[in-house]
C-alpha positions in Angstrom: 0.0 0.0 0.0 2.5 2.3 1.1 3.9 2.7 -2.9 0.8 2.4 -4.2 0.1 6.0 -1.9 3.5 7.4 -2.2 5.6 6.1 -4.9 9.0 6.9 -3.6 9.8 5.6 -0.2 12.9 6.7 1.2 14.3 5.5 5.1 16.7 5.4 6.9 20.1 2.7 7.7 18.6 2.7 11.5 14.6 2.0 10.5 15.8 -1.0 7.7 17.9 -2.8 10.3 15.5 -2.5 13.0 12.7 -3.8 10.0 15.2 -6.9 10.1 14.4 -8.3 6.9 15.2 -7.2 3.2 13.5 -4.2 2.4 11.5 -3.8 -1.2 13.7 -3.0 -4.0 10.9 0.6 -4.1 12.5 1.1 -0.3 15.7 3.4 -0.9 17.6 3.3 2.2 19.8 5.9 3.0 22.4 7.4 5.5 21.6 10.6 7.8 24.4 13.4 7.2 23.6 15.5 10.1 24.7 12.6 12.8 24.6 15.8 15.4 21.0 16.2 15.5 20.0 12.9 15.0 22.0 12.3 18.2 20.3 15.4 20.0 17.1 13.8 18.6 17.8 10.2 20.2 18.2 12.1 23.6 14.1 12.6 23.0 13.0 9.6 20.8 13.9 6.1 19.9 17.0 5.5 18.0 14.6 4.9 14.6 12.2 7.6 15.0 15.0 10.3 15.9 16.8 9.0 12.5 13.4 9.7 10.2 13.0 13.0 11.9 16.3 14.1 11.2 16.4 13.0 7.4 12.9 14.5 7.1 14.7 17.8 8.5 17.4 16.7 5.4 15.0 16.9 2.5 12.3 18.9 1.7 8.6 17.8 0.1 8.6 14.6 1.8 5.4 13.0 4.2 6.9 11.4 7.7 5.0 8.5 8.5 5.8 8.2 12.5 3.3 6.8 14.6 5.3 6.9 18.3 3.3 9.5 20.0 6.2 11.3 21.5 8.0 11.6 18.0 5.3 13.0 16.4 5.2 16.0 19.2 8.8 16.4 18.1 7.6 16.7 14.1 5.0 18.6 15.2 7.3 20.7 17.1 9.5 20.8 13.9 6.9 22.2 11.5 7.5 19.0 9.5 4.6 17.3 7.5 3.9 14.3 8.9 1.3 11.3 9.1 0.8 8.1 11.0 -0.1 4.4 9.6 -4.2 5.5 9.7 -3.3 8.5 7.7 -1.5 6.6 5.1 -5.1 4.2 5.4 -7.0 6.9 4.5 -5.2 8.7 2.2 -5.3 5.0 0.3 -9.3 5.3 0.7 -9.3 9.1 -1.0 -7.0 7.8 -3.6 -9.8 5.1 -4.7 -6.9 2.2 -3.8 -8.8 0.7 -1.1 -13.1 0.3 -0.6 -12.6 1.0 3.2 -10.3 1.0 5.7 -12.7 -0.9 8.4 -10.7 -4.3 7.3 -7.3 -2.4 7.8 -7.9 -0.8 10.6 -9.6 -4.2 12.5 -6.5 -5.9 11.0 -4.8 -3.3 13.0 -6.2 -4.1 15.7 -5.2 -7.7 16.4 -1.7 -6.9 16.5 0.2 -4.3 19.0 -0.5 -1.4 17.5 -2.6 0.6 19.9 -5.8 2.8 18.5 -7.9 4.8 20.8 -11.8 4.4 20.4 -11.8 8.3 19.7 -9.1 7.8 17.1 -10.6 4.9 15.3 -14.2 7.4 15.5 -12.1 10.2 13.8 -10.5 8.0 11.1 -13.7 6.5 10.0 -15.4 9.3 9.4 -12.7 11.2 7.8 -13.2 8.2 5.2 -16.7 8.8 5.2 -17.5 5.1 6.9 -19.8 6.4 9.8 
């Protein structure tokens, strides 16, 4: 889904080896250059999360897709454009990829990922499903 929405996906060395298995060849991974503030950024976040945030400070015209809640206070605090797993759902519903994102989000559900009632509320009808 995540190509199908976005094309180009670009991550980091830190996200891939944390992924632990080969990524798609439509994944490019790449190396932060600012190893500075990705290291003031892991003082805050996760080792992962402070990576994406700092190559999303790197490039310009790009969507973050972070879902730790923390991070996303630091994007937010960042001014960078950002979205979250049930964003990325939605945007596939707007895009006419997907019929509904119900099935993705119940899918969601079963494993660790954590949604809030309000959340799940707010995500179906901003794909017009309530």
């Amino acid at each position: 889904m995540l190509q199908r929405v976005y094309g180009k996906i670009i991550t980091t060395t830190e996200i891939a080896a944390e992924f632990g298995e080969k990524l798609p060849d439509w994944v490019e991974v790449v190396v932060v250059k600012d190893k500075l503030r990705q290291q003031l950024l892991n003082m805050q976040i996760d080792k992962g999360e402070s990576s994406a945030i700092a190559l999303a400070l790197e490039t310009s015209e790009n969507t973050l897709i972070i879902d730790d809640y923390k991070a996303r206070k630091v994007a937010e605090q960042l001014s960078l454009n950002f979205t979250g797993t049930i964003g990325v759902i939605i945007k596939a519903k707007h895009l006419g990829l997907i019929e509904s994102i119900k099935p993705y989000i119940n899918k969601i559900k079963e494993t660790n990922f954590r949604i809030s009632t309000d959340l799940e509320t707010k995500a179906l009808i901003e794909a017009n499903e309530h």
